[in-house]
N, C-alpha and C positions, 0 to 999 in steps of 0.2 A: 504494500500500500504506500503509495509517493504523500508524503505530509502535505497537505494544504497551508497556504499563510491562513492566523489569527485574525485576520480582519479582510472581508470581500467589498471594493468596491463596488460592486453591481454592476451595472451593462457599461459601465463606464473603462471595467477594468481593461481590456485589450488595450486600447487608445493609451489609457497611462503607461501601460506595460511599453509600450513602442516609447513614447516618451521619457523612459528611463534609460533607453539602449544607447550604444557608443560603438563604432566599429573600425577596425581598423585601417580602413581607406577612410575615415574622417578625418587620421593624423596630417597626411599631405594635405588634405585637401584644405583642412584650417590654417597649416602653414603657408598656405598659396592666397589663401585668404589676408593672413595676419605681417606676412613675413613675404611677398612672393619676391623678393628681389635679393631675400639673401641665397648663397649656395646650398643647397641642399644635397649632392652629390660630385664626385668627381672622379674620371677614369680615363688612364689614359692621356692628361693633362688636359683633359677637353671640363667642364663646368655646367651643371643645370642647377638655376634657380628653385624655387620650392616652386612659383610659376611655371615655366619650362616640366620640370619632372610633372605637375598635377595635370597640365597638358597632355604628357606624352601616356600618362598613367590611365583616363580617359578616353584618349584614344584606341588603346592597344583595348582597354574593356570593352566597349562600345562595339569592335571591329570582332574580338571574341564571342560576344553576345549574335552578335548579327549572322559567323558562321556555323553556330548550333553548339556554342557550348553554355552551359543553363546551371542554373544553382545547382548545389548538390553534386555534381559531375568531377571524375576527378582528373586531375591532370599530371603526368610525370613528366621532370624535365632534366635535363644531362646537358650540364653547360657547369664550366669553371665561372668564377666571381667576374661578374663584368656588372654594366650600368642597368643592363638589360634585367639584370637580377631582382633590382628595384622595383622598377616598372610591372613587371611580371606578379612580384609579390602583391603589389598595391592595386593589379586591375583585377588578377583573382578573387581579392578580397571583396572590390568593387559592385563584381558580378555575383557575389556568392558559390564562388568554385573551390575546390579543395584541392590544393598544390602539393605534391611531393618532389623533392630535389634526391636524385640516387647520386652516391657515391661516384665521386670519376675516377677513383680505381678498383671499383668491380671489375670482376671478371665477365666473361661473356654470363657464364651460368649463374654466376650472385647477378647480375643486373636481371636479367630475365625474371629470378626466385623475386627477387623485388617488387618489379614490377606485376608479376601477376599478384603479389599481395592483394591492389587496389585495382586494380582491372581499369585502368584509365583509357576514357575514350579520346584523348587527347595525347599526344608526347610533343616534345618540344624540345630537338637537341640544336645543340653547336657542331659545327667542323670536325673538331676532335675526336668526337665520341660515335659521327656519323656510322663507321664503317660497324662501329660495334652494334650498335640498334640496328642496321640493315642486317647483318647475320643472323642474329636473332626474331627478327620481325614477321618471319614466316611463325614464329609460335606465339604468337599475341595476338588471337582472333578478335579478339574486341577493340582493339583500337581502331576507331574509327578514321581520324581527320590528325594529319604531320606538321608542325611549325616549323620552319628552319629558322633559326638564327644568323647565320652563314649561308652565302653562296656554296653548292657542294657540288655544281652541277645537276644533269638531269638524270631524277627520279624513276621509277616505276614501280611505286609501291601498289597502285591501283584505287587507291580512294582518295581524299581530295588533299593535296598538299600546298602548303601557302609560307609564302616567306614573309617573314616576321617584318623585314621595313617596309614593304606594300602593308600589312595590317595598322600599322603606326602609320603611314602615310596618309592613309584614306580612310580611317578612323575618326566619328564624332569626335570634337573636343568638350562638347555638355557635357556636366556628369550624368552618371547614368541612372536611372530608374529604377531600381530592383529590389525589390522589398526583402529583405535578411531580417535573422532571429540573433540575437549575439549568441547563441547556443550552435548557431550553424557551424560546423569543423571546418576547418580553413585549410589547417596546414599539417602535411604528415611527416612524422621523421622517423626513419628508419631504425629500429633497435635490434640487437640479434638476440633471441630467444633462448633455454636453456635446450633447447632441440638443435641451437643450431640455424633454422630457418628463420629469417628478419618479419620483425613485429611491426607494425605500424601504427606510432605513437600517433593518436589524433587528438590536436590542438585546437580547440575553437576560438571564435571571432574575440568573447568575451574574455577566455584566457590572456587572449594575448596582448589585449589592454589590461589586463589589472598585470601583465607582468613588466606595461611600459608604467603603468602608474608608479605599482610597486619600486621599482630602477628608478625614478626621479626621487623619488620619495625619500630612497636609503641611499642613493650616490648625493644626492644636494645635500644631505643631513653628514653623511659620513667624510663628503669628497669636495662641499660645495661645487659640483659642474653644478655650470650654466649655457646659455646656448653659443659660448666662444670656445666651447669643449668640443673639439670633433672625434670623429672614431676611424680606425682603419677595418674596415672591414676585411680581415686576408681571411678568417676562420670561412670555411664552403660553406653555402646555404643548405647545405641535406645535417648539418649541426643549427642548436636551436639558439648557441651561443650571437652569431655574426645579425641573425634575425632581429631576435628579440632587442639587440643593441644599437639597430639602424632603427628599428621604431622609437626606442627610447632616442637616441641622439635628435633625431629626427622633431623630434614631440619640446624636446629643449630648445630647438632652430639651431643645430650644431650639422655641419657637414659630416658626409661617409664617403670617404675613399676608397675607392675597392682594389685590392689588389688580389691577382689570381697566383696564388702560393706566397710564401715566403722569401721575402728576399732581405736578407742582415741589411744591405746597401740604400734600400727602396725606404726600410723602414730609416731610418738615421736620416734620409730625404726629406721625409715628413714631418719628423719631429726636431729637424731645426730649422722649420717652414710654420709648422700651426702647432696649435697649442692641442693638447690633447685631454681627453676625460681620463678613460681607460684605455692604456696601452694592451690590448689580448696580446697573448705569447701564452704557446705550452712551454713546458719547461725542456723539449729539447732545441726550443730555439733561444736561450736565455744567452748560453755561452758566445755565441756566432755573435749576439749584439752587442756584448760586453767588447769580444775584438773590435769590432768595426767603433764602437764608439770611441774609445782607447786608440783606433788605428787615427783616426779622422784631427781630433782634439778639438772638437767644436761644440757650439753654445746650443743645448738644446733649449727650445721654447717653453715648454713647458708640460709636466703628463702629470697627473694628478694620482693616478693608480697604474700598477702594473701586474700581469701573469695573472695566472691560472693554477688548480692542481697544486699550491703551495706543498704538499705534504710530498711532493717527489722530486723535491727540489731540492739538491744538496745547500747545507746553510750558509756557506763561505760562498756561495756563487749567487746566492739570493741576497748576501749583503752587500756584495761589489754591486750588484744589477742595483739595488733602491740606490746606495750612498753617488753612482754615475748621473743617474736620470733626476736626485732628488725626491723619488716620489716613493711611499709604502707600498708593499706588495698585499693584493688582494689575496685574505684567509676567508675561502668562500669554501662551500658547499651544495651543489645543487644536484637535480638532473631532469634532463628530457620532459618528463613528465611532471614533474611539480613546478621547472621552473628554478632560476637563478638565484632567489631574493629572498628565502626562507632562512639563509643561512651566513648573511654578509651582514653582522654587526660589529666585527671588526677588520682592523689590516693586521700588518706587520708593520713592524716602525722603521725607519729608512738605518741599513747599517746594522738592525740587530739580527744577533744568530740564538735563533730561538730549537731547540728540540723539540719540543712540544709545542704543537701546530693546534690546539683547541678551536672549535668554530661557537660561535655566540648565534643562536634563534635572534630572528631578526622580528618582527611584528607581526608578519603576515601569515605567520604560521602555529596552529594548535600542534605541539609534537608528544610523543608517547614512547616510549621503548618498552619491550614485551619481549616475554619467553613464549615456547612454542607452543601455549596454553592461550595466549591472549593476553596474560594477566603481565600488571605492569615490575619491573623490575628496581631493586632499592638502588639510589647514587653507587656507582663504581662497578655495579654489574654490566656482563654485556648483553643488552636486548636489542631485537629487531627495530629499525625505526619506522613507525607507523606515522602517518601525518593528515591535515588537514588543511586545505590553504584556498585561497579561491583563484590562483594560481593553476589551480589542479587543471592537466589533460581530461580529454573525455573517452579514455580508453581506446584500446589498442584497436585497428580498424578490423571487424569483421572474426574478432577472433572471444567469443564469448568465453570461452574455458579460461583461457588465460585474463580476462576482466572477472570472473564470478573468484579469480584464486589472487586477485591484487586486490579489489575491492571487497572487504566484508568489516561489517560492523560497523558502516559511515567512515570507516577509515581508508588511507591507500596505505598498501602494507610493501614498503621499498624493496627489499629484502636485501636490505644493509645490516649491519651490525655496528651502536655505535654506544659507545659509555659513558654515562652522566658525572661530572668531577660536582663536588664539594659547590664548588660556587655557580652549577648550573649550567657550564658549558660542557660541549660534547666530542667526543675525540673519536674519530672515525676507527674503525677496529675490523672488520673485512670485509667482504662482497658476498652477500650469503650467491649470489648470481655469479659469482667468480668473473666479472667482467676485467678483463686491464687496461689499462692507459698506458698508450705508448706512442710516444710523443703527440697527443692530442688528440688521438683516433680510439674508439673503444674496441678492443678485442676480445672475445669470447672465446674461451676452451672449446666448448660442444664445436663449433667449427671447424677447430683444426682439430680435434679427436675427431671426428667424422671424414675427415679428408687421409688422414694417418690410415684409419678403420679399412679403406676403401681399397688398400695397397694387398694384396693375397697375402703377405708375410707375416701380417700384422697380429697379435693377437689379445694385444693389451693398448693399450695407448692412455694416460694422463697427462693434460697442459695447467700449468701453471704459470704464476706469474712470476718472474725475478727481478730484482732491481739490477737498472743498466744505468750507467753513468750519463748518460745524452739524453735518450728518451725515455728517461723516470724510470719505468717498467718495462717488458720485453717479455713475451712467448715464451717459454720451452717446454719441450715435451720427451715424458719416460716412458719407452715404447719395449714390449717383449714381442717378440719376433718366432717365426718359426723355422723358417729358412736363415742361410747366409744374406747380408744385405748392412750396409753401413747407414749410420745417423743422417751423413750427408747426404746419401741415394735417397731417401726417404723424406728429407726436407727439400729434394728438388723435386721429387713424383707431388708432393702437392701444389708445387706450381700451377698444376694444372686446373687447381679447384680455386686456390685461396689470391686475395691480393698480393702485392709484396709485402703491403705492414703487417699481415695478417700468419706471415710465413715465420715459424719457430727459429728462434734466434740460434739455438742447439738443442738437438735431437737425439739424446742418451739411448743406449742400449742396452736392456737392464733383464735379467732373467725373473717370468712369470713369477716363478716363487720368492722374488723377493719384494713383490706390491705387497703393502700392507691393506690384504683384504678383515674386511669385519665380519662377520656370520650369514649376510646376505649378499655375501660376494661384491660388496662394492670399496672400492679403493678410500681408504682413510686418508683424505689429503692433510690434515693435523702430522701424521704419522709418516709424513712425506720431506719434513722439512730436515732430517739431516741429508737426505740425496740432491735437496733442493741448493741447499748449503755449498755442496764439493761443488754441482755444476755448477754456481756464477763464478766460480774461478776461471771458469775457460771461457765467459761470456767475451763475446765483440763485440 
């Protein structure tokens, strides 16, 4: 039974309910309104106004609408960070379409698993990625209607294919008409499951303002930005990081640069050019900008906060990075699904080397830690973290089993583990999901166990995580074997399934009987950490 509010307006109610709503192509569209002459993007060394982008934003919706793609409908799109990213996010929104960005280093077979998640009638790639969607496009019987981004030459896909600057050319500039629910799902990002198979986190209209609210809210209290704070956007759009952060910049009147990857040189550009909010950086790109800024010796403008993932970040290279730039490093906590903003009540202080990385609950969030009973656990035990936020995703697209086992009891059950200190804050403790971070991309076990599995020889396989000096964390896997066959044969046979970040850093060769199995046969990864130990000595 879904709770009713305490008080019924009567026949009035729908009308009020619309007039309570906010969506996320309001944000351009007020800054085109409030602000149209400041920049609101930049790519490439080229500049659009918050005028110019609500233009081009309109247009592309407008011209979408017109070719048959309608609320509700979903679209996937394979394109690195360009200006187009904006535009694209912002007409989606406009129209009431649901966008997913796939990975641009999938494999042929991960892009595919992907995209059939969400059965998009629509795709939308770039140049780069072309040859890979045309290999596989014989198996996506439901995609309807091609977008190119890029000239790629001619087609023969057989159903109707349109290049994206004729759609922007010949596209209304009125906004557009189309009546949305802030409950409508907007945006999907990909997670990988404990199967292995990618999940698809769906974000609605409503989410994703209260997580631009929330981000003004906790960066102006914590960071004071304002709208002379810009952001680079280099994180990919299929992460919820680079997203969530051009909305907020955006909602301040702060420009988005986009850069498509990482470049030490590109960033040092920027930040002795415009003053910055948040610096993003995972933590294996911390080192490369310490050189470059050291190499250069120049005056940076000014960055307010820096990084990501603090807790994989060695402390001597986190206090050179604040004490260069001047600015603290952000001790955050988030993910996908809840969102950024639950968990950034404090930094790091510029220069200090702290061991303990504690995160502080921020406002927007009710949180809980629980054993596997439900019930909640005393200060300093480890319990699951359960939470509430209005923040919250709207579950995983299409996939009910794995929504009725995250969602019970009004709560989302993360399946983190993390430990309440004395004075209330919370110290992150493992991944009941075994996810890893390495260098700023999530990595799942069950994937590369499943690609190991798939080798004839195989007859065990275990991934874990190990720390690596560059990218935080790093793959490796302990595999028993039944034939002759070496570590290294076995991390190049999954080439063929996995990405490159995806691919085990070392692949031990360990006899069946020395897994630590429990009474139902399954691997005690607690009981794994002295093997785990010898192999990071041989990590690269």
């Amino acid at each position: 039974m879904i709770l009713e509010p305490n008080f019924n307006p009567g026949p009035v109610r729908e009308n009020m309910w619309k007039a309570k709503q906010k969506f996320v192509g309001d944000i351009v569209k007020k800054k085109a309104k409030l602000t149209p002459e400041r920049i609101a993007v930049e790519w490439e060394g080229k500049e659009w106004t918050f005028k110019e982008l609500n233009e081009d934003v309109n247009r592309l919706a407008n011209s979408m609408d017109k070719i048959g793609i309608k609320r509700g409908q979903r679209i996937s799109a394979l394109s690195g960070n360009r200006v187009e990213c904006a535009q694209i996010m912002y007409a989606v929104a406009k129209i009431g379409g649901i966008i997913g960005f796939c990975n641009d280093k999938y494999t042929e077979l991960e892009l595919q698993e992907a995209i059939e998640v969400i059965t998009p009638e629509t795709i939308i790639v770039a140049q780069p990625y072309f040859e890979k969607f045309k290999n596989i496009f014989p198996k996506l019987p439901f995609v309807k209607r091609v977008i190119l981004l890029d000239d790629v030459g001619p087609t023969d896909f057989g159903l109707p294919t349109y290049a994206y600057s004729i759609l922007l050319e010949e596209g209304d500039v009125k906004e557009p008409q189309i009546e949305l629910h802030e409950e409508d799902a907007y945006f999907i990002v990909y997670t990988s499951g404990t199967t292995g198979r990618p999940k698809g986190a769906t974000i609605s209209q409503r989410s994703s303002v209260m997580r631009v609210n929330y981000n003004m809210a906790e960066y102006q209290r914590l960071l004071h930005i304002d709208q002379e704070d810009n952001f680079i956007a280099r994180g990919a759009f299929f992460h919820v990081a680079s997203v969530d952060q051009m909305f907020a910049t955006h909602s301040f009147g702060g420009r988005v640069i986009f850069h498509d990857g990482y470049s030490a040189e590109k960033y040092v550009d920027v930040i002795t050019k415009y003053k910055i909010g948040w610096l993003a950086m995972a933590p294996g790109m911390l080192q490369r900008l310490i050189d470059e800024i050291k190499k250069r010796d120049t005056k940076i403008v000014g960055v307010k906060a820096v990084g990501s993932m603090a807790d994989l970040v060695p402390v001597e290279q986190m206090a050179e990075l604040t004490t260069l730039l001047n600015a603290p490093y952000l001790n955050t906590y988030g993910l996908t699904e809840i969102g950024p903003h639950n968990f950034s009540n404090n930094v790091i202080p510029i220069g200090a080397k702290y061991n303990a990385l504690s995160k502080a609950e921020g406002l927007a969030c009710e949180v809980r830690l629980c054993d596997p009973d439900g019930n909640d656990v005393a200060d300093g035990e480890v319990g699951e973290l359960v939470i509430r936020t209005p923040m919250m995703f709207s579950g995983y697209w299409d996939n009910q089993v794995e929504n009725e086992k995250v969602f019970r009891d009004g709560w989302f059950h993360t399946g983190d583990c993390l430990r309440r200190n004395p004075d209330g804050t919370l110290d992150f403790v493992t991944r009941v999901k075994y996810m890893i971070k390495t260098g700023g991309e999530n990595v799942y076990p069950a994937e590369i166990e499943r690609a190991l599995k798939m080798h004839p020889s195989v007859q065990e396989a275990v991934v874990v995580g190990a720390k690596h000096p560059k990218w935080g964390e790093t793959p490796i896997a302990f595999v028993a074997v039944a034939d002759e066959i070496t570590g290294e044969a076995l991390r190049e046979f999954c080439r063929q399934y996995l990405s490159g970040f995806k691919l085990p850093n070392l692949v031990e060769i360990m006899p069946l009987e020395d897994f630590p199995m429990n009474a139902n046969g399954k691997i005690e990864l607690s009981k794994m950490a002295p093997f785990i130990k010898a192999a990071e000595a041989k990590i690269v």
